[in-house]
N, C-alpha and C positions, 0 to 999 in steps of 0.2 A: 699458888705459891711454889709446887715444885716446878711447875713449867716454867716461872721468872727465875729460878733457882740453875734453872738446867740453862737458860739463856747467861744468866751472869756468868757459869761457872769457862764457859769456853769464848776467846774473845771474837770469833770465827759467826758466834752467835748474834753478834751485836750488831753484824751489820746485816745488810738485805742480800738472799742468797742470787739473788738475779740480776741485781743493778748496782751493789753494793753501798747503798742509801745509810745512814748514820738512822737506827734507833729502829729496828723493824716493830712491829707493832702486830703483826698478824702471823698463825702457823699455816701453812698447806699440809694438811692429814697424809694427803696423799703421797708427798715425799717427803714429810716429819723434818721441813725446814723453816727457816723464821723469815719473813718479808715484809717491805712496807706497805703504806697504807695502798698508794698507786697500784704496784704491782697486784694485791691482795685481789684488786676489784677484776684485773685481768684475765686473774687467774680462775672465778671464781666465771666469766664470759668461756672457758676452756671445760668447766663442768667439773672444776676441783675440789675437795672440801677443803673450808674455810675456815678458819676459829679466831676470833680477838684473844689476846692474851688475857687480859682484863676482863674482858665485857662477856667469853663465852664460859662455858661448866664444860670440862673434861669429863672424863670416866678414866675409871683406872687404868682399864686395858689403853688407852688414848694415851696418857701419860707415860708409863710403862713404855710405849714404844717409841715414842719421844727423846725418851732416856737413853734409851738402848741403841738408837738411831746414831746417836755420833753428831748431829746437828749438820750444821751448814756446809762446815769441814769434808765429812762424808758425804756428804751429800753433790758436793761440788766437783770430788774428787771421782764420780762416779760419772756424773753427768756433763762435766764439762773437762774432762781427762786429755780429750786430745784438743780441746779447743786455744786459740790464741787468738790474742785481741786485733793481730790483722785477718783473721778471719770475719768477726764481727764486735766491732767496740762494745762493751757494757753500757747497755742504754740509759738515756737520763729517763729519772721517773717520769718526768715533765714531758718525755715526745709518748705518747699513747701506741702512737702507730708502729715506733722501732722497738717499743717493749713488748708491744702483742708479737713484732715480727719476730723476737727473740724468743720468745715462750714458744712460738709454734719450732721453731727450729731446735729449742733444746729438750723441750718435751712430746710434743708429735714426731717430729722428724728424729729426732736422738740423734739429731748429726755429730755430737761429740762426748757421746758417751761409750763408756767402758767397756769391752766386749768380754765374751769369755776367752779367747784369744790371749788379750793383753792378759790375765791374771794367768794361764798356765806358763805364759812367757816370764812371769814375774816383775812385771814393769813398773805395776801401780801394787806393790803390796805394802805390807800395812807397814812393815819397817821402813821402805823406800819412802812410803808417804811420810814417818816420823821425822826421820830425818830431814827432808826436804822441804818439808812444809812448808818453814819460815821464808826461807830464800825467796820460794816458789810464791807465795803470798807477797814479798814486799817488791818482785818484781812485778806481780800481777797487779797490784796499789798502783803501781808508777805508770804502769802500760793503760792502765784503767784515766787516770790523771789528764796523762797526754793527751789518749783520744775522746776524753768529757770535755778538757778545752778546746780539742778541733772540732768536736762537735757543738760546742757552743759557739764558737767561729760560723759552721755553717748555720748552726739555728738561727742565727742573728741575720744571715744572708735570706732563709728560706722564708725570716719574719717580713722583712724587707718586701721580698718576691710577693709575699702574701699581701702585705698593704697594696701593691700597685693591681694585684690582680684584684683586690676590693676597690679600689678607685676604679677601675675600668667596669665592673661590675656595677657599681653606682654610676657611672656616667651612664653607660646602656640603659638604667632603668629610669633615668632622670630623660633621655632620647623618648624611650618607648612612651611614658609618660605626656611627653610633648606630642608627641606624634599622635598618641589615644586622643585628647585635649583638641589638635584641629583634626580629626575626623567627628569628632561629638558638634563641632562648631558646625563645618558642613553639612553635616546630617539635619542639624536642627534648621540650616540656612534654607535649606529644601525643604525640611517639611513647610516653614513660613512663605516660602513660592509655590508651591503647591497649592495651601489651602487661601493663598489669596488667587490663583489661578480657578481655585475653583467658585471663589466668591465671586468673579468676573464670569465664569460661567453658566452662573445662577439664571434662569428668567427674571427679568425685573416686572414685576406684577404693576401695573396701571393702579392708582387708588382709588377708580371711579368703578371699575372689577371688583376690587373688593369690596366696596361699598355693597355693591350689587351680589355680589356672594354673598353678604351679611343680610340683607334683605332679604333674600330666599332662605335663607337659614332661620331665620326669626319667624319667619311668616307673615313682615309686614309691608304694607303698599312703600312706603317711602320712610325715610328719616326726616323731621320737622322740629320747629322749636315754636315755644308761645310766646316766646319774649317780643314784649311791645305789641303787642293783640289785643283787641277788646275781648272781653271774658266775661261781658255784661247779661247774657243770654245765658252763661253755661250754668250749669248746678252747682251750688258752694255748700252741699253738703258734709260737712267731714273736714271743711276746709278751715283752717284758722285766719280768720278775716283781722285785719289792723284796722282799729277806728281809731278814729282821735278823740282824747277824754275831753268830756263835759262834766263842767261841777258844777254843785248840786248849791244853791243856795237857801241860808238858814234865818229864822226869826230873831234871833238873840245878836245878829247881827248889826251892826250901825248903816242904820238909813233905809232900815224896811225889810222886808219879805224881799221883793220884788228889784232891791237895787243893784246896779250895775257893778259886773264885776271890777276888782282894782285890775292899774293899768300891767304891773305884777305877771297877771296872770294872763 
């Protein structure tokens, strides 16, 4: 509650101290200013400490210097003191790569922060800053305005730029693809002439050879069949012989013991 307290109380607070985004939502510990969501995860790639307003648990000391810090205002007035917007426009949250390039240049580099220089000169003192502030704010809104919509102008150019370079990208791999596809076909064309190259290759073995290999393999004098052979002479032990059925004639019969079968049968 005091950290949302200290964000209402100054309106410096309400926007993002890097991009100037409507509603920051995150603190950097490390320079006790307010940012939004975008910037937040930036920052935190740079090795900054991080806090939701909402979502994380302060400690007193954390709050406390918070308070004490001045917020966005101070913060901006330190580290971005000599800077102006044709030096580098305030990045949209939306391009990743011009807000990293801006965090590296106003916090690695300090390329436009406040030296001790400028404070024995008196340039940036705290009255200088009272006074000035407003001005100095609502030209920085308007310089900020201009070059978010020239750079939305080129965003629009560099989307553009991007599509045709993903069209040529997709064409190439839609190429490579074709090209992979007849070399597979090739490949397979050959191995199918090859291994009928080497089916032609083959020795064609005689069936009369293998016959004769079979025979030596077996260990028998020749190959033979009994079909249609007399088999009157051989042994029919074991063997299941077909006869043809004879019936038996009975007493109780009409016309004897001994009479002739019906024509029937």
């Amino acid at each position: 509650d005091r950290i949302k307290a200290v964000q209402k109380a100054d309106k410096a607070n309400k926007k993002c101290a890097d991009t100037g985004d409507v509603g920051p939502t995150y603190v950097i510990l490390d320079y006790n200013c307010f940012v939004c969501t975008q910037v937040a995860g930036i920052h935190r790639e740079f090795n900054h400490k991080v806090k939701g307003i909402t979502m994380s648990k302060f400690t007193d000391e954390e709050v406390e210097q918070i308070e004490s810090s001045g917020g966005n205002e101070a913060h901006n007035d330190k580290y971005l003191a000599r800077w102006e917007p044709r030096d580098f426009p305030l990045p949209d949250p939306s391009d990743t790569a011009k807000v990293k390039e801006f965090l590296r240049m106003k916090y690695v580099e300090k390329r436009w922060m406040r030296s001790s220089r400028d404070d024995r000169r008196g340039g940036y003192g705290d009255r200088d800053r009272r006074r000035d502030s407003r001005p100095r704010d609502r030209d920085r809104d308007r310089d900020r305005d201009r070059e978010r919509s020239r750079s939305r102008g080129a965003g629009r150019e560099e989307e553009e730029e991007k599509e045709v370079r993903e069209r040529d990208r997709e064409r190439d791999r839609d190429r490579d693809r074709d090209r992979n596809r007849d070399r597979e076909r090739d490949r397979e064309r050959r191995r199918r002439d090859d291994s009928e190259e080497e089916k032609d290759d083959e020795p064609q073995i005689d069936p009369a050879d293998e016959e004769a290999a079979m025979i030596r393999m077996l260990g028998f004098n020749s190959f033979d069949s009994s079909k249609e052979k007399d088999h009157s002479d051989a042994a029919v032990e074991g063997i299941k012989k077909q006869t043809k059925r004879k019936y038996r004639q009975y007493m109780n019969r009409r016309g004897g013991f001994n009479r002739p079968l019906d024509a029937t049968f």
